[in-house]
C-alpha positions as CSV (number, residue, x, y, z in Angstrom):
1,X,18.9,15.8,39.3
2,X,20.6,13.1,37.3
3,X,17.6,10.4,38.1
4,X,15.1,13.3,36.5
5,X,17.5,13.3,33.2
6,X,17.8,9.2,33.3
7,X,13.5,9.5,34.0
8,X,13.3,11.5,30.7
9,X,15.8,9.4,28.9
10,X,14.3,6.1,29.6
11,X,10.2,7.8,28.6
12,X,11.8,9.2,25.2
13,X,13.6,5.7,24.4
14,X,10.5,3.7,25.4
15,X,8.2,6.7,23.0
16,X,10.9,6.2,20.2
17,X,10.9,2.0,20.8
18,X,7.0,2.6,20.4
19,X,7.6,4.9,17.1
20,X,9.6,2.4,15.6
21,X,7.7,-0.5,16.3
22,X,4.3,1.5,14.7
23,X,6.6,2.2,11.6
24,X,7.4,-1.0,11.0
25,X,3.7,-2.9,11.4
26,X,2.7,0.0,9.2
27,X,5.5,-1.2,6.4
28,X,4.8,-4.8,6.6
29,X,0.8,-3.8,6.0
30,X,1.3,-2.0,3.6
31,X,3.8,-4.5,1.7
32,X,0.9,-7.5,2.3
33,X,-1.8,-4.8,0.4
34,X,1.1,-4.2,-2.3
35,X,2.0,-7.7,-3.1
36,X,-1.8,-9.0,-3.5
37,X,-2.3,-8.4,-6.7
38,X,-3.4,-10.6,-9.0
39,X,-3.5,-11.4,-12.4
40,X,-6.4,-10.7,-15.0
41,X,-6.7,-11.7,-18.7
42,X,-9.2,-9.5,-20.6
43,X,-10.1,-10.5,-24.2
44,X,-11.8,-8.2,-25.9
45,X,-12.4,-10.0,-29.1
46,X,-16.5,-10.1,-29.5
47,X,-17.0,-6.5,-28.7
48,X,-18.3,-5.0,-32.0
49,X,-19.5,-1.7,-30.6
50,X,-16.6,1.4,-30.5
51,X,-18.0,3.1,-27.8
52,X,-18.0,-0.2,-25.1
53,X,-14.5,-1.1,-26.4
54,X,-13.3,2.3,-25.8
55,X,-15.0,1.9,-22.2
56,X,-13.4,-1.5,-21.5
57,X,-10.0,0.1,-22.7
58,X,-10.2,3.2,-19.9
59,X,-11.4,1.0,-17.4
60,X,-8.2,-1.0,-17.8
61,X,-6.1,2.0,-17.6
62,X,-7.5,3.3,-14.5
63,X,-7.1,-0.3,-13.2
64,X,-3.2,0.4,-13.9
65,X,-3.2,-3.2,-15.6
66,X,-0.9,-3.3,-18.6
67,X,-0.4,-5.8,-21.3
């Protein structure tokens, strides 16, 4: 009876080692997609036309850039 309990023990520790290990992989992906942003400059200065700088001004602010 007590090698059925260690049996169990060691399959839940080895599932949990396997949890953890997923966890972490999944953290340090998603740190690498987090951290590869890059910087954009957008000068806006020759557009004449309201509509097209109202358009450029959305896009930005969906692209969560800031400035």
């Amino acid at each position: 009876m007590f090698d059925t309990f260690l049996l169990i023990f060691v399959a839940i520790d080895a599932e949990g080692q396997l949890l953890l290990a997923s966890k972490e992989s999944r953290l340090k992906e998603l740190g690498h997609m987090q951290g590869g942003q890059q910087e954009l400059i957008v000068v806006a200065s020759l557009i004449d036309c309201i509509p097209n700088l109202a358009g450029l001004a959305r896009t930005c602010e969906v692209s969560h850039m800031r400035g």
